[in-house]
Structures are given as C-alpha cells and as structure tokens.
ZAGU-800244 format. One line per 2 residues: number of its first residue (from 1); for each residue x, y, z of N, C-alpha, C. Coordinates in steps of 0.02 Angstrom, whole numbers. Layout:
N
NUM) X:Y:Z:X:Y:Z:X:Y:Z  ...
# end
This chain:
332
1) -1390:-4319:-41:-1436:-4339:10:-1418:-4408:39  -1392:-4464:2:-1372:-4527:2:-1308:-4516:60
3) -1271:-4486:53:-1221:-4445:82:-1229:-4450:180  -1276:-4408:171:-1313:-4357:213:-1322:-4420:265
5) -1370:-4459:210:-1412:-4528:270:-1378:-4561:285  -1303:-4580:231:-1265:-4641:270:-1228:-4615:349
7) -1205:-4554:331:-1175:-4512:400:-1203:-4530:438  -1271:-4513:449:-1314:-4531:499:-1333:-4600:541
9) -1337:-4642:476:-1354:-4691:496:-1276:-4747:533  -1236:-4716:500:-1152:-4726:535:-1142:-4699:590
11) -1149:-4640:617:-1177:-4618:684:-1210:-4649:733  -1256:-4657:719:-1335:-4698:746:-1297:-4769:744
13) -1263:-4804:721:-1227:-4858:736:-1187:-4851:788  -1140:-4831:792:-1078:-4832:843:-1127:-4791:909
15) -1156:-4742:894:-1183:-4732:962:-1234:-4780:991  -1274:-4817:956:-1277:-4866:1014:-1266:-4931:1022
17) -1212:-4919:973:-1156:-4990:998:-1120:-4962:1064  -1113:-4916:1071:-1084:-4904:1145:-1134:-4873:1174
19) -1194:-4881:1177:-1238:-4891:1229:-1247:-4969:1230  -1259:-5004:1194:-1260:-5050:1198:-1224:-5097:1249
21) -1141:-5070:1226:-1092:-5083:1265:-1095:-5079:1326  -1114:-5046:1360:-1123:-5010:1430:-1189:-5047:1450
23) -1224:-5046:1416:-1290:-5101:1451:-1269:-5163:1462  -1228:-5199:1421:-1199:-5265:1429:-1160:-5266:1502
25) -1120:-5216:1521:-1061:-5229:1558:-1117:-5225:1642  -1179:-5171:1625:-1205:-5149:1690:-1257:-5229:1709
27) -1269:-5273:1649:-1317:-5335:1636:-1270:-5370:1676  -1190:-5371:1664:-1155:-5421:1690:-1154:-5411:1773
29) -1128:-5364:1782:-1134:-5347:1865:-1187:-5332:1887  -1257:-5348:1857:-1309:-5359:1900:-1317:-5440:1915
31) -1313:-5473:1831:-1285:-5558:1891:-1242:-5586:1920  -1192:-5537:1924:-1144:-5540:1993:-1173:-5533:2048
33) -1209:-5471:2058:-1232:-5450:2113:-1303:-5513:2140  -1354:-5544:2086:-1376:-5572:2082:-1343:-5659:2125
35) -1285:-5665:2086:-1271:-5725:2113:-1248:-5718:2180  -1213:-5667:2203:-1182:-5655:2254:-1247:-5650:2308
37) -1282:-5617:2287:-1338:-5605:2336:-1378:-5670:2362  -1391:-5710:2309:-1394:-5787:2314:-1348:-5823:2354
39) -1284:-5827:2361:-1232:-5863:2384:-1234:-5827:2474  -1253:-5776:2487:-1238:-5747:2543:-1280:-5776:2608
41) -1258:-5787:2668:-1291:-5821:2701:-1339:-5780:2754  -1380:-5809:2780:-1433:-5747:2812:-1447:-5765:2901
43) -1415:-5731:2941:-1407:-5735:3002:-1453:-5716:3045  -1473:-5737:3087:-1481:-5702:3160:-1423:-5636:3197
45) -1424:-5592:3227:-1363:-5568:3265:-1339:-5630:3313  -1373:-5663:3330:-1342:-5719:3380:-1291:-5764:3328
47) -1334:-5769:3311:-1294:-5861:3230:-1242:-5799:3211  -1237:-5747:3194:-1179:-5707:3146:-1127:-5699:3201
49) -1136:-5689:3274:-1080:-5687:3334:-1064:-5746:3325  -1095:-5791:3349:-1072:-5896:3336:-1017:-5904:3279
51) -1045:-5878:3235:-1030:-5911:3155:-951:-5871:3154  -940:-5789:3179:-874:-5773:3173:-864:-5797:3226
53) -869:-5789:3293:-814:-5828:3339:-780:-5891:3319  -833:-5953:3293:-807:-6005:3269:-754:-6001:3229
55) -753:-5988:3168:-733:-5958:3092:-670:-5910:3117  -670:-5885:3180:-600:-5837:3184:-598:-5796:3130
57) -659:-5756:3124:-648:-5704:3060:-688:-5633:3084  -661:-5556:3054:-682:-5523:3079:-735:-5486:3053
59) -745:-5508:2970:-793:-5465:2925:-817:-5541:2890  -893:-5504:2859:-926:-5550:2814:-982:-5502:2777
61) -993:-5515:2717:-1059:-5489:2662:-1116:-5559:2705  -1153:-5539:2715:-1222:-5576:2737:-1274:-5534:2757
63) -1332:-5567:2756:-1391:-5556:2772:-1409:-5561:2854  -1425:-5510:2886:-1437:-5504:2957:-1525:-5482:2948
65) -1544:-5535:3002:-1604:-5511:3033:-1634:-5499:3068  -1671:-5478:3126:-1686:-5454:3171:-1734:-5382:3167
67) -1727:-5352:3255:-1794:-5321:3260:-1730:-5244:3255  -1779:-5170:3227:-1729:-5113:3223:-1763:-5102:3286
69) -1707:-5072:3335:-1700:-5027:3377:-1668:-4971:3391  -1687:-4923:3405:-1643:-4861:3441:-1664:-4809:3493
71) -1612:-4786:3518:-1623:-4762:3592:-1674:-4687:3583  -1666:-4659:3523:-1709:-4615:3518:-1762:-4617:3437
73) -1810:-4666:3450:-1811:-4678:3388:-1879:-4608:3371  -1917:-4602:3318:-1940:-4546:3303:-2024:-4549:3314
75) -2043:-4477:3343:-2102:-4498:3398:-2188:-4476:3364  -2194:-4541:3311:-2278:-4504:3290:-2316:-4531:3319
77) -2384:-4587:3283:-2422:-4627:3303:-2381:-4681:3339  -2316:-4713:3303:-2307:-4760:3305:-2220:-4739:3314
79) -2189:-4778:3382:-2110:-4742:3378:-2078:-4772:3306  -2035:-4713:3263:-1999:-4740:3218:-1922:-4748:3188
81) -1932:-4771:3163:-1851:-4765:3121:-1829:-4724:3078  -1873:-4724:3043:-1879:-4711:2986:-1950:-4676:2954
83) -1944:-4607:2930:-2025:-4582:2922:-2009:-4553:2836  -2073:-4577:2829:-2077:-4535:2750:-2137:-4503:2742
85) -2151:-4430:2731:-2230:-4405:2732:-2220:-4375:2644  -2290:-4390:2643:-2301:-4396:2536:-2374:-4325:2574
87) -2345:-4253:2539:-2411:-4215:2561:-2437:-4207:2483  -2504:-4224:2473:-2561:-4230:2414:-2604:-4158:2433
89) -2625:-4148:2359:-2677:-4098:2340:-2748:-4097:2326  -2786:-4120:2367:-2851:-4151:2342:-2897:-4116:2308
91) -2934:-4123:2242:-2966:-4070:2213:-3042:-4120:2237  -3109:-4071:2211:-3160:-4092:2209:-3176:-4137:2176
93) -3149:-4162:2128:-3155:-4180:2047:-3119:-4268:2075  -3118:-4287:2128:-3079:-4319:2161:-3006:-4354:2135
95) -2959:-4293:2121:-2895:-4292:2090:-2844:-4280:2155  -2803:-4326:2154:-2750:-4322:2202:-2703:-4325:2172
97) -2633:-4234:2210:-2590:-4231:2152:-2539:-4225:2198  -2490:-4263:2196:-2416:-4270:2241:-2395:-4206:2257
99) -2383:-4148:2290:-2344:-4110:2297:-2267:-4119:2338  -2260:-4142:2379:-2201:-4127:2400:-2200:-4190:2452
101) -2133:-4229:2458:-2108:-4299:2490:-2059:-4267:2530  -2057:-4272:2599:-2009:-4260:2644:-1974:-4343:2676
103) -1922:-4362:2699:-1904:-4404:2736:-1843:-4386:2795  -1859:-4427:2852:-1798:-4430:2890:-1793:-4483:2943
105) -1732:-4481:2967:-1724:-4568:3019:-1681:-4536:3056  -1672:-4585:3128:-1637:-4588:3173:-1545:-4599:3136
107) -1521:-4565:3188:-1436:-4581:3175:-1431:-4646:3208  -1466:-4665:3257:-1418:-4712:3315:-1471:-4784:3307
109) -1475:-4838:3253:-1485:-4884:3274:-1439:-4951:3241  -1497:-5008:3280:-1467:-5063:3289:-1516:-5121:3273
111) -1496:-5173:3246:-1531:-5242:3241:-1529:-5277:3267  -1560:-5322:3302:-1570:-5338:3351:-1596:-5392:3386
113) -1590:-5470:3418:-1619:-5511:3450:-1614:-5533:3496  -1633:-5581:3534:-1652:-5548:3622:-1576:-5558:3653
115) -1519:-5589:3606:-1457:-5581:3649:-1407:-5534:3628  -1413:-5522:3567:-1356:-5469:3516:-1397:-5413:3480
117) -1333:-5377:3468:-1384:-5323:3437:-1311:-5302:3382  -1326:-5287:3324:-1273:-5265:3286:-1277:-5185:3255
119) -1255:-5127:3275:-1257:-5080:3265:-1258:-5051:3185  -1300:-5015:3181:-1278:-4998:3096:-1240:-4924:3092
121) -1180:-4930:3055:-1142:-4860:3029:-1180:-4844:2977  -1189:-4790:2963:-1217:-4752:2883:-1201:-4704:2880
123) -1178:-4687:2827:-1170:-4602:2810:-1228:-4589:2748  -1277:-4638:2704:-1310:-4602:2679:-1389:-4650:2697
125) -1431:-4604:2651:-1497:-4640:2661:-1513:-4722:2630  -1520:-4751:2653:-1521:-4825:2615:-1589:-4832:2610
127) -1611:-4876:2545:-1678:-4882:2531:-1703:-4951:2570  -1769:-4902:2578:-1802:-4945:2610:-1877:-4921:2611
129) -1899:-4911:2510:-1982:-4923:2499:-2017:-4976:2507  -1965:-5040:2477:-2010:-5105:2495:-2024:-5122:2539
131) -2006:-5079:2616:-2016:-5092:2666:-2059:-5058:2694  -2085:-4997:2676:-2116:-4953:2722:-2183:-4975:2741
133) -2202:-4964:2783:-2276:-4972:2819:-2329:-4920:2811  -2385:-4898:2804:-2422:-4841:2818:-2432:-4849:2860
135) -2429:-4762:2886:-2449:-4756:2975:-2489:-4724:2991  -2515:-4656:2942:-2586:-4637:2964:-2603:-4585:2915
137) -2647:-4556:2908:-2670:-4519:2851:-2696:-4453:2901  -2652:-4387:2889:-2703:-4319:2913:-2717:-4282:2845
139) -2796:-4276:2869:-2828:-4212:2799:-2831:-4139:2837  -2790:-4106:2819:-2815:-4024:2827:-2871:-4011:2768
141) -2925:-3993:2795:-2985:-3967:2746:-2962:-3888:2729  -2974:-3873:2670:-2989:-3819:2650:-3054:-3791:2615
143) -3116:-3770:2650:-3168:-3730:2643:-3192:-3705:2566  -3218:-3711:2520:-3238:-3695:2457:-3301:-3627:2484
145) -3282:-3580:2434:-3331:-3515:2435:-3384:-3537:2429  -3435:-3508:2431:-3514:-3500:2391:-3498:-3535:2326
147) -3465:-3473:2273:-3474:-3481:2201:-3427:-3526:2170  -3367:-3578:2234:-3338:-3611:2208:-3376:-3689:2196
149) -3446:-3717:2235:-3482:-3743:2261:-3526:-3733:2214  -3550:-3700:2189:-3590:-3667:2122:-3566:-3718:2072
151) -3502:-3673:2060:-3458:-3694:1992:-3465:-3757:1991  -3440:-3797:2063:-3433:-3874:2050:-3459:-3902:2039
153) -3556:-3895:2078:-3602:-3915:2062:-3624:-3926:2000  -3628:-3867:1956:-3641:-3865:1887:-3593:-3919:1826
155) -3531:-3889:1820:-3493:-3949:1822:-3492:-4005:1813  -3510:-4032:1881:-3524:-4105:1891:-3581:-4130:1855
157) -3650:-4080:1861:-3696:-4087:1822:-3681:-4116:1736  -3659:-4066:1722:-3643:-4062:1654:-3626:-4133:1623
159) -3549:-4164:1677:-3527:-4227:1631:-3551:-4258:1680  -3606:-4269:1702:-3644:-4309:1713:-3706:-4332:1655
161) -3711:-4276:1630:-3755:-4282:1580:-3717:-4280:1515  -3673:-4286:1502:-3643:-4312:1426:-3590:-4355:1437
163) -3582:-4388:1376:-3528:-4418:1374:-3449:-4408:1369  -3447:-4354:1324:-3363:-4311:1324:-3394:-4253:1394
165) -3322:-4295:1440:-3306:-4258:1489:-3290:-4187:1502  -3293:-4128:1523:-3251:-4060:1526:-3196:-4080:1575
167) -3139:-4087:1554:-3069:-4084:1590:-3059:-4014:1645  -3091:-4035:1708:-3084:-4011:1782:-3082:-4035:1805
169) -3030:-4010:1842:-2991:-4058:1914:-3047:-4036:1979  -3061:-3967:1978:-3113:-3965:2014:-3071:-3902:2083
171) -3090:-3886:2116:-3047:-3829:2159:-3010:-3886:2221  -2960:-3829:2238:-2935:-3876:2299:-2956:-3878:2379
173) -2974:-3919:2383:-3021:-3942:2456:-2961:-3962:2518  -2902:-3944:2506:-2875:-3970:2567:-2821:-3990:2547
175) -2781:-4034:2599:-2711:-4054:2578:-2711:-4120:2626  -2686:-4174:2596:-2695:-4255:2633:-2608:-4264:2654
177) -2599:-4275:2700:-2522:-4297:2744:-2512:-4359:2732  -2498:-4404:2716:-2485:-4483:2727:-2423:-4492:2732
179) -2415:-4520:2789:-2354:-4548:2825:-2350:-4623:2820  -2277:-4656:2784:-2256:-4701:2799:-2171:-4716:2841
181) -2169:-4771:2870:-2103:-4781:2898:-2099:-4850:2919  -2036:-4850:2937:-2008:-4922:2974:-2026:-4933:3056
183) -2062:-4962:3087:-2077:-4965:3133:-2008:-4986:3199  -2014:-4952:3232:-1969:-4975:3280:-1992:-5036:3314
185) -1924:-5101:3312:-1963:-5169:3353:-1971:-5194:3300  -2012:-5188:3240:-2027:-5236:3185:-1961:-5268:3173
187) -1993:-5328:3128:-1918:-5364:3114:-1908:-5363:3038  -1831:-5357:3025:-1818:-5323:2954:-1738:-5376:2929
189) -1737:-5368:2870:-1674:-5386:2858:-1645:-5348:2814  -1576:-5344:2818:-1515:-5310:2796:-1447:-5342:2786
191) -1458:-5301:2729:-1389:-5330:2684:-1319:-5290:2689  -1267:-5308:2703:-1209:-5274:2695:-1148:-5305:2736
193) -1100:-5266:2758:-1039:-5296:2765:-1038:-5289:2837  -1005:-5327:2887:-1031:-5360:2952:-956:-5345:2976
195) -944:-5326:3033:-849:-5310:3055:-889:-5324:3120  -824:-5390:3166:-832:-5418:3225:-761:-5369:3264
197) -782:-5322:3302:-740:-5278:3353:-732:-5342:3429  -666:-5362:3399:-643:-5413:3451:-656:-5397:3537
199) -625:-5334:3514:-594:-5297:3570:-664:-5261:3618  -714:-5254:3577:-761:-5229:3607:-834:-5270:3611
201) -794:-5331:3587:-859:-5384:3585:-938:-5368:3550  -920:-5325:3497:-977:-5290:3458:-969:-5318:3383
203) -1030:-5316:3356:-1046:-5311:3285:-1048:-5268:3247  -1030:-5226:3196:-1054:-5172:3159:-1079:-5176:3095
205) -1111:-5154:3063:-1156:-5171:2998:-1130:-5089:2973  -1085:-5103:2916:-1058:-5011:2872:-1108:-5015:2827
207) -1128:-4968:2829:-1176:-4898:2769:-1217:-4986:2736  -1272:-4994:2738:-1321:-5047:2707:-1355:-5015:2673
209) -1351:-5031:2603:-1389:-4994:2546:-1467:-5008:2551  -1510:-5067:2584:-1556:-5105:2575:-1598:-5123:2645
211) -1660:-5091:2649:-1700:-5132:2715:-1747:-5155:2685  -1750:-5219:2691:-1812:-5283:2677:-1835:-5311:2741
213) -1899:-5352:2704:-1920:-5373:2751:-1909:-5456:2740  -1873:-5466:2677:-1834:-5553:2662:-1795:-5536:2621
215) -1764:-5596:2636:-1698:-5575:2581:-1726:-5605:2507  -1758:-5619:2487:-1796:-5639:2412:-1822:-5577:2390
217) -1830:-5532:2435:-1861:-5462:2415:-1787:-5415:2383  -1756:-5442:2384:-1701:-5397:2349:-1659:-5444:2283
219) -1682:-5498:2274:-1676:-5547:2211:-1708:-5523:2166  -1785:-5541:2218:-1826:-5506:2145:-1810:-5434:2138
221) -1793:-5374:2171:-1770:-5311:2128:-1716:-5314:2105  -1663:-5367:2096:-1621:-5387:2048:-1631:-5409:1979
223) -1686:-5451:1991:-1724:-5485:1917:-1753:-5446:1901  -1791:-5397:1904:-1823:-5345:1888:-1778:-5313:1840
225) -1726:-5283:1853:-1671:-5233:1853:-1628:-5284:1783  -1631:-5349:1790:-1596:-5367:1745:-1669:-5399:1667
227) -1726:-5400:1700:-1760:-5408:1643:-1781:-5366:1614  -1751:-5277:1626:-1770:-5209:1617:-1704:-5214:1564
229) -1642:-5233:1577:-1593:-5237:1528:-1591:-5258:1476  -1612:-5334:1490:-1613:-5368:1428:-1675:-5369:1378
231) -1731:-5317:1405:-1775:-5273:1374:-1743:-5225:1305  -1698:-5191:1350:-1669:-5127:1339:-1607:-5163:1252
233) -1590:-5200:1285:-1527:-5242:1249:-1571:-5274:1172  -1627:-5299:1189:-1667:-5325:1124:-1677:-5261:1101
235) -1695:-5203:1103:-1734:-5143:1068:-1674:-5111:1029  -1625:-5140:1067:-1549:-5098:1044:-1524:-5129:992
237) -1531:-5201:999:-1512:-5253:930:-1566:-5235:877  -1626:-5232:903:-1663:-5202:826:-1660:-5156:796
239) -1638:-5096:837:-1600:-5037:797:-1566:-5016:774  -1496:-5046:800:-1436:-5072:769:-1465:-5110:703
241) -1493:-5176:671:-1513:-5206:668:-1529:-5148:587  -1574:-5120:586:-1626:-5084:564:-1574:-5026:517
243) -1533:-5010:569:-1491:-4927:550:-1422:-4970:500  -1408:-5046:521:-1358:-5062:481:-1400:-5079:409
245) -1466:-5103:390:-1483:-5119:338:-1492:-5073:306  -1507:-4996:329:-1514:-4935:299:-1446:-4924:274
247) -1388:-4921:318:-1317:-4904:301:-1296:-4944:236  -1308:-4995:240:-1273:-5030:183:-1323:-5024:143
249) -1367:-5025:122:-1418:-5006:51:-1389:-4920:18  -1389:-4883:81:-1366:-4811:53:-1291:-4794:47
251) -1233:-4851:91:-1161:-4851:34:-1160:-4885:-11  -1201:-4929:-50:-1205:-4944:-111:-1203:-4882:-162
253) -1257:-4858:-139:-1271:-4789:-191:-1198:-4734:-183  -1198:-4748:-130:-1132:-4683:-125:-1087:-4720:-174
255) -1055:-4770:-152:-999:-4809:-195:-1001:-4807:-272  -1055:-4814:-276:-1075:-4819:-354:-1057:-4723:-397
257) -1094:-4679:-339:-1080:-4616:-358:-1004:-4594:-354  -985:-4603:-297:-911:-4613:-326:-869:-4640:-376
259) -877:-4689:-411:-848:-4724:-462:-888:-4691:-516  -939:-4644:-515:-954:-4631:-579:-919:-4560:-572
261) -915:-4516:-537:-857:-4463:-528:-817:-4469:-534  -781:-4528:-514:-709:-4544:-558:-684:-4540:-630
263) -735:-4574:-644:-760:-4572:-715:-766:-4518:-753  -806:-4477:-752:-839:-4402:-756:-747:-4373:-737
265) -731:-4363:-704:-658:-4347:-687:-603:-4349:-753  -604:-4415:-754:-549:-4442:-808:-589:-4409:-885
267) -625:-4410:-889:-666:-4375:-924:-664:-4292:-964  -660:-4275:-911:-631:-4193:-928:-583:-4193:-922
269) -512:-4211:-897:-463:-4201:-913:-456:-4241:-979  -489:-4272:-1021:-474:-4278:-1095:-486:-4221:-1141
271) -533:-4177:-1103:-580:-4137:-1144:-530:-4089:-1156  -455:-4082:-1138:-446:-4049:-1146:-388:-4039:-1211
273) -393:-4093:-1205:-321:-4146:-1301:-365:-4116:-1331  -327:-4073:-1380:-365:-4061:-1456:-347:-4099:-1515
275) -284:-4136:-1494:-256:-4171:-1557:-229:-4227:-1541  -228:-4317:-1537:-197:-4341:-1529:-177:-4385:-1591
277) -104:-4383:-1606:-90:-4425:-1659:-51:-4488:-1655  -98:-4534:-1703:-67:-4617:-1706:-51:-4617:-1740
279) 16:-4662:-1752:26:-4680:-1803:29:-4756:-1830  2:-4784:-1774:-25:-4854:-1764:-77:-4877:-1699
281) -110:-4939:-1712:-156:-4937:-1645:-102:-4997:-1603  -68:-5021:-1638:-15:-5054:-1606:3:-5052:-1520
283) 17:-5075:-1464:51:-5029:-1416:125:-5060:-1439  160:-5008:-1400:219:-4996:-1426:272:-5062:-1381
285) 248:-5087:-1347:292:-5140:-1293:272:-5199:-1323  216:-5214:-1340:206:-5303:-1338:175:-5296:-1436
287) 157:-5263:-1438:139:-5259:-1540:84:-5316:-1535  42:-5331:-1505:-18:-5377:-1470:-88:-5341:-1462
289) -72:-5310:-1431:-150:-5288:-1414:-152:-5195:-1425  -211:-5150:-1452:-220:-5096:-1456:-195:-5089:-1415
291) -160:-4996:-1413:-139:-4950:-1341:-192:-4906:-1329  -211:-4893:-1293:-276:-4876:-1280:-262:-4843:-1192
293) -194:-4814:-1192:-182:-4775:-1106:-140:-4702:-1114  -156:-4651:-1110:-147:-4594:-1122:-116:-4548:-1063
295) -58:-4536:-1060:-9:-4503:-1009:-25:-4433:-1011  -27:-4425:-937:-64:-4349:-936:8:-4302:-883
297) 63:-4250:-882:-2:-4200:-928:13:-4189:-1017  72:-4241:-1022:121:-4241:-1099:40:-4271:-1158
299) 25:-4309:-1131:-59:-4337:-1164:-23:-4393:-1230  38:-4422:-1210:64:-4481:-1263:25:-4536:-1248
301) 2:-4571:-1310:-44:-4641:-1284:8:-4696:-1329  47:-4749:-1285:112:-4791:-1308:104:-4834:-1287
303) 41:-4872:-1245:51:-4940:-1210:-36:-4952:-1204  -43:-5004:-1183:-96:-5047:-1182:-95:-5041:-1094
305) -162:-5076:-1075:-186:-5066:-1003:-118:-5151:-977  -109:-5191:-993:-84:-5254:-977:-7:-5226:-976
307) 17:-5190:-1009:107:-5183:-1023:107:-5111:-981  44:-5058:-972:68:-5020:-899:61:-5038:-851
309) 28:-5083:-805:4:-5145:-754:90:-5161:-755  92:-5188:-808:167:-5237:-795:229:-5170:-793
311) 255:-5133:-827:310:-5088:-810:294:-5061:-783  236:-5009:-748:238:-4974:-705:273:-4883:-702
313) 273:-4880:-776:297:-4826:-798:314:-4743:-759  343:-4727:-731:369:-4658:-689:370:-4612:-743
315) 391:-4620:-803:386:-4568:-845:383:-4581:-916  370:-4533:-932:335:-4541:-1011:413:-4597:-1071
317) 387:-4640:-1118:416:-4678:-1127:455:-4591:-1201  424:-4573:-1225:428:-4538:-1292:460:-4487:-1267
319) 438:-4427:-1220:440:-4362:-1202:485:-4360:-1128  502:-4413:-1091:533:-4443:-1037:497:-4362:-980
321) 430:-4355:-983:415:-4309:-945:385:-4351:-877  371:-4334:-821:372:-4376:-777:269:-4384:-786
323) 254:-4442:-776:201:-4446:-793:126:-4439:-708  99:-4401:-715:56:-4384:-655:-5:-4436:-641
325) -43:-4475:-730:-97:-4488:-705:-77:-4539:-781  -127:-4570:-776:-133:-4631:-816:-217:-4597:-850
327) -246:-4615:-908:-314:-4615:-914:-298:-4673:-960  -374:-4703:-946:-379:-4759:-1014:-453:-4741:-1041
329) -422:-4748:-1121:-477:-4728:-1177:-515:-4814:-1200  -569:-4800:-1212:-611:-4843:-1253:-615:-4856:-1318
331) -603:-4870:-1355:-631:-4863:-1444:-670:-4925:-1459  -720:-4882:-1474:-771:-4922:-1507:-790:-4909:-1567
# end
C-alpha cells in the first residue's frame, strides 16, 4: 500500500510541477504584456499622423483614440458597430435564465477625429465587453393558461407561508431580448499595431484584440489576470508542498521494506546449507578477526567482512568456483 501511495504522490508531484511550470512562464508574459502596455503611448489619429511623419517611421504598438465610424454601421435603436443580444427566459417565480447570446459588427470601420481617421483591418472578433453599452430591452410575453395561474398562485401562497421554500422556478411568461453594443460616434480606444501607407497617406490599425473606453481599462484586466496566477501559483506550492511531505514519510517506509527483503533474501538462500564445516573461526587472510562471509553457490565461509571489502574475491579461494553472491552470517 506504502508502494501504491508513494507512486502517487510522485505523480501528483511532477504533474504539477509542470503545471506549475507553465503558470510561471504564462505569469511572466503577462508582465511583459503588462509593462509593455504601460510603456505604450496613447494618440489621437491626428498626434499618431504628426508623431510618424516626424519620426520617419511606418509602424508603431500604441494606443489610438477617437470616435468609431463606418459607412454602414448596424441599424437598431441606436446606429451600431457592434451588437450583442443576450435572449433570457423569464419564469413567474421571477427567475431569469440565459438562453442563447448572438453577436455581430460591421466589416468597414474606422477611428476617428475631426481631421484623420485610421482604418481598422480584422479578421477576427476582438473583445470588447468592457465596453459595451445597453441599448434597449424587448419582452415578448407569453400568456399563462387558467390552471397555470392556479398553480402559481397556490405556490406562491404556500412559501409565503413557511419558511423552507418549494424549489419552483414558476412557468415561462415570455422571453426578454437585451441588446448591447458599441455605439457608432462614441469615443473608444484601441490597442494594436499602427502601419503609416506613405503612398496613400493613410493609417491602418491590423486585427486589435481590445476596445476600451481608456487605456487603464486594459491594465487593470492585466492585473486581474496576473493576480488570478499568482493565486493559482500559491495553491500549487501548497500542494506540491503537502504531496512532497506525504512522499518522503511513505519512501521511508518503502526503503526500510526493502532492506528488510534483502535481508529475508539472504536469508533463504542459507536455508538451504545443511552442513557447514569449520575448522576454525579464524578467517583465513588476516588470522585477526572471525570469518563470518559465506560464498554462494560453493557455500565456503574463508574470510571476514574487512579482507572481502579489501580483495574483492571473483572466485572461491578453496574450490576456485566462480563466486555469484557474498552472504554474511552473524554469530551470536
């Protein structure tokens, strides 16, 4: 069983030492990203045209801000950019239960202030929850029977009048729409990599992972992200921590069981001499100390533990048979 647990707990080590591992490396390149995000400078489209013309350069990582525009932006209450509708399940019991999140945005926009405008490339969706706005709430009602109106009534009665509740959500009354998005015109900032088209006297902003509405709003989901790690990183040292004090308490025991099998070992292969004859307790090399070491499989005992240490014997000194194992006897 001792066995059993050290495996385990030797397991349970190395695996999350390399989780561990991997949290460290993802901790490090979040305060990369952290410092970098810090170090990056945060423009106007006007100041970011200025700043490369001056600078004679054609790309930069910075922060652009301005208003989103586009030529067809998307047409609800409010024209948008960007739409996200969250459709809910409303029960009687007044339980609201997420069913299904749709989103979508314009291909064609741009950021924007009253003299420049810097186009954005994307090929995927870039986040932009910390940004969204609510834009309006539609309820489709759905009608309750007679006897569903009954039921509820009663119901309600009930844990109204006791204290342990009956777990009902209650029937479904409808379905709630809530729409959020990025407003077209609002002013936003964005992070990513900036290419000055000489030739066409344009700005371009490639694929921006991030729409804020400051650039501190994406620090703090950095610090977030890195005080979620080094969360993650303490719970991992205590388990590590925990699984090594188990490991080494239970290879003690193993170690120990091993050396007594050794033992037990050397053991029965004596059991099996029916006769050994001395004719002195002498050993036969130094005439000093008892011989007390027994050559297996001839079973001659001619030397002491100190004078086989020192010759190193290959074969039997008496019977010159080649010798397999050494045992040493006790007498008491």
């Amino acid at each position: 069983m001792e066995e059993f647990i050290t495996l385990i707990t030797y397991s349970g080590i190395l695996g999350l030492g390399t989780t561990l591992q991997r949290i460290i490396r993802s901790l490090k390149m979040l305060h990369e990203k952290h410092k970098q995000y810090q170090l990056a400078q945060l423009f106007t489209p006007t100041q970011l045209f200025n700043y490369l013309k001056q600078n004679k350069t054609t790309n930069i990582q910075a922060f652009i801000a301005g208003e989103f525009i586009s030529q067809q932006p998307l047409i609800s209450k409010f024209p948008l950019i960007w739409s996200q509708k969250r459709i809910y399940d409303l029960y009687t019991n007044n339980i609201k239960k997420l069913r299904n999140v749709t989103s979508k945005g314009v291909t064609q926009i741009s950021i924007a202030d009253k003299k420049f405008a810097v186009d954005i490339l994307r090929s995927t969706n870039f986040n932009c929850q910390a940004s969204l706005t609510h834009i309006q709430d539609i309820f489709y009602p759905k009608p309750l029977s007679i006897l569903q109106k009954i039921t509820n009534f009663i119901l309600r009665a009930i844990n109204q009048a006791r204290s342990g509740k009956i777990p009902f959500r209650g029937f479904s009354i409808g379905q709630l729409e809530r729409e959020f998005g990025l407003l077209q015109g609002d002013s936003y900032v964005i992070y990513g990599e900036i290419f000055f088209d000489q030739q066409l006297n344009k700005l371009f902003l490639q694929n921006p992972k991030h729409v804020l509405r400051d650039k501190r709003q994406l620090l703090r989901f950095i610090e977030t992200k890195i005080r979620i790690k080094n969360f993650q990183i303490f719970i991992l040292l205590l388990a590590i921590l925990f699984l090594f004090y188990w490991f080494q308490k239970n290879i003690r025991i193993v170690i120990y069981k091993l050396l007594r099998m050794r033992q037990l070992y050397k053991l029965k292969k004596l059991r099996g001499i029916k006769h050994v004859v001395i004719n002195n307790f002498e050993c036969q090399n130094c005439y000093q100390q008892p011989k007390n070491i027994i050559h297996l499989p001839c079973k001659h005992m001619i030397l002491c533990q100190n004078c086989k240490s020192e010759l190193n014997l290959q074969k039997c000194p008496t019977c010159k048979q080649k010798i397999e194992e050494f045992v040493e006897i006790f007498i008491t």
